[in-house]
C-alpha positions in Angstrom: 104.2 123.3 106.4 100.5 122.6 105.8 99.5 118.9 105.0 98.7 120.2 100.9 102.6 121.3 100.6 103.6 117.8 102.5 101.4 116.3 99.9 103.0 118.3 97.1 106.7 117.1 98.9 105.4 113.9 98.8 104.7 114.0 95.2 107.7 115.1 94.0 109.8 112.6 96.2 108.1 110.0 94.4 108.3 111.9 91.4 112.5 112.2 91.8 112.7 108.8 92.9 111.4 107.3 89.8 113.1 109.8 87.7 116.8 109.3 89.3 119.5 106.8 87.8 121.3 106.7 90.4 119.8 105.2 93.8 118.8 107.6 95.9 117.6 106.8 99.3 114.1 108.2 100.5 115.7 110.5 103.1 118.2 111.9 100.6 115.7 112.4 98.1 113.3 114.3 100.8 116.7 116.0 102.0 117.7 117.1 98.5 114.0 118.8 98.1 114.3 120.5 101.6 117.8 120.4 103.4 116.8 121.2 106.9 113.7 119.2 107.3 113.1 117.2 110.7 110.4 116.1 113.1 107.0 115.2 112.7 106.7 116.6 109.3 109.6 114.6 107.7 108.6 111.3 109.2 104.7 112.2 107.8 106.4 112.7 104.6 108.6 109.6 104.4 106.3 107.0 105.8 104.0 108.2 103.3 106.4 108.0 100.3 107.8 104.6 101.8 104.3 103.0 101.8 103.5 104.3 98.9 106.7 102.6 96.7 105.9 99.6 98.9 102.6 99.1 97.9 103.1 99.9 94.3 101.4 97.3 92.4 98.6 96.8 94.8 97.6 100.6 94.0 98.2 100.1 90.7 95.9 96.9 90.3 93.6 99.2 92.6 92.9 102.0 89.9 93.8 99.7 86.8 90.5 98.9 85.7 89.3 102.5 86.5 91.8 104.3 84.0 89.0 103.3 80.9 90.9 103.1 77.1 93.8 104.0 79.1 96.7 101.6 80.1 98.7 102.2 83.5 101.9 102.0 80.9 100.4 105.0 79.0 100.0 107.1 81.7 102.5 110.0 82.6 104.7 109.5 85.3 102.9 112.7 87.4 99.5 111.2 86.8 100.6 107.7 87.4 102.6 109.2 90.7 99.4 110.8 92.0 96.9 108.2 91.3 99.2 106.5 93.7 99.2 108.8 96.4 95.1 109.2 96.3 94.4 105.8 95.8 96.8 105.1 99.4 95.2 107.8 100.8 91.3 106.5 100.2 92.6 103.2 101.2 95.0 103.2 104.2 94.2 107.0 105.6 91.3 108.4 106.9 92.1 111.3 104.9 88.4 112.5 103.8 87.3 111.9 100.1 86.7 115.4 99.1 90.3 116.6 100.3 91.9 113.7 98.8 90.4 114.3 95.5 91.4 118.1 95.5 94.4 117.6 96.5 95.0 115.1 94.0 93.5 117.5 91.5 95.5 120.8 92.9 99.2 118.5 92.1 97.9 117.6 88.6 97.4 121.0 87.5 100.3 122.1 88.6 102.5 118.9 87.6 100.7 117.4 85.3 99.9 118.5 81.3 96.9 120.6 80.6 93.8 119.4 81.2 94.7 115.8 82.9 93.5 117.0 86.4 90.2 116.5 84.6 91.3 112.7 84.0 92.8 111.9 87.7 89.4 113.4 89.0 87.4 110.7 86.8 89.5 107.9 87.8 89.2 108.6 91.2 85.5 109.2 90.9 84.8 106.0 89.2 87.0 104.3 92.3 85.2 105.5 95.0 81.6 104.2 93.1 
């Protein structure tokens, strides 16, 4: 897989593990997306959705003030989820800017309602000023 579609696994993950009522572990929820999934990829993926639930609130307080007439309660869950992933990315990866932001852009359109790539590209613009 390239590193967009362990992005995209990533996502959704997150995405199922907020959405489940039952308590899923991170494995079975990574497993349950992709049954035979091993190596170097799967431990990419689960680290990254591990530090990502982990660090939550600190990503959250991160991109708070950024969101502008918006309140992190208001948010949908994808954009919410995906915020998340970029703002742990800019922060704790070396990941380059520009690929974070597309990539964050890329999920939203294809996750997210109409137009709110437009809104996770602001936010992310106005974090990295």
């Amino acid at each position: 897989m390239k590193r967009s579609e362990l992005r995209e696994l990533v996502f959704k993950t997150l995405y199922q593990l907020e959405n489940n009522k039952t308590e899923l572990t991170v494995d079975e929820a990574i497993h349950y997306l992709v049954e035979d999934f091993h190596g170097d990829q799967f431990r990419y993926v689960k680290s990254f959705v591990n530090e990502v639930i982990e660090k939550r609130e600190e990503l959250d307080e991160i991109f708070k003030p950024h969101l502008k007439n918006w309140t992190l309660e208001r948010l949908l869950k994808t954009d919410r989820i995906i915020l998340r992933m970029a703002t742990y990315e800019l922060k704790y990866n070396d990941t380059p800017e520009k690929v974070v932001f597309n990539e964050a852009v890329e999920i939203a359109k294809m996750y997210s309602d109409d137009d709110h790539y437009k809104f996770i590209n602001g936010v992310l613009s106005s974090l990295s000023n």
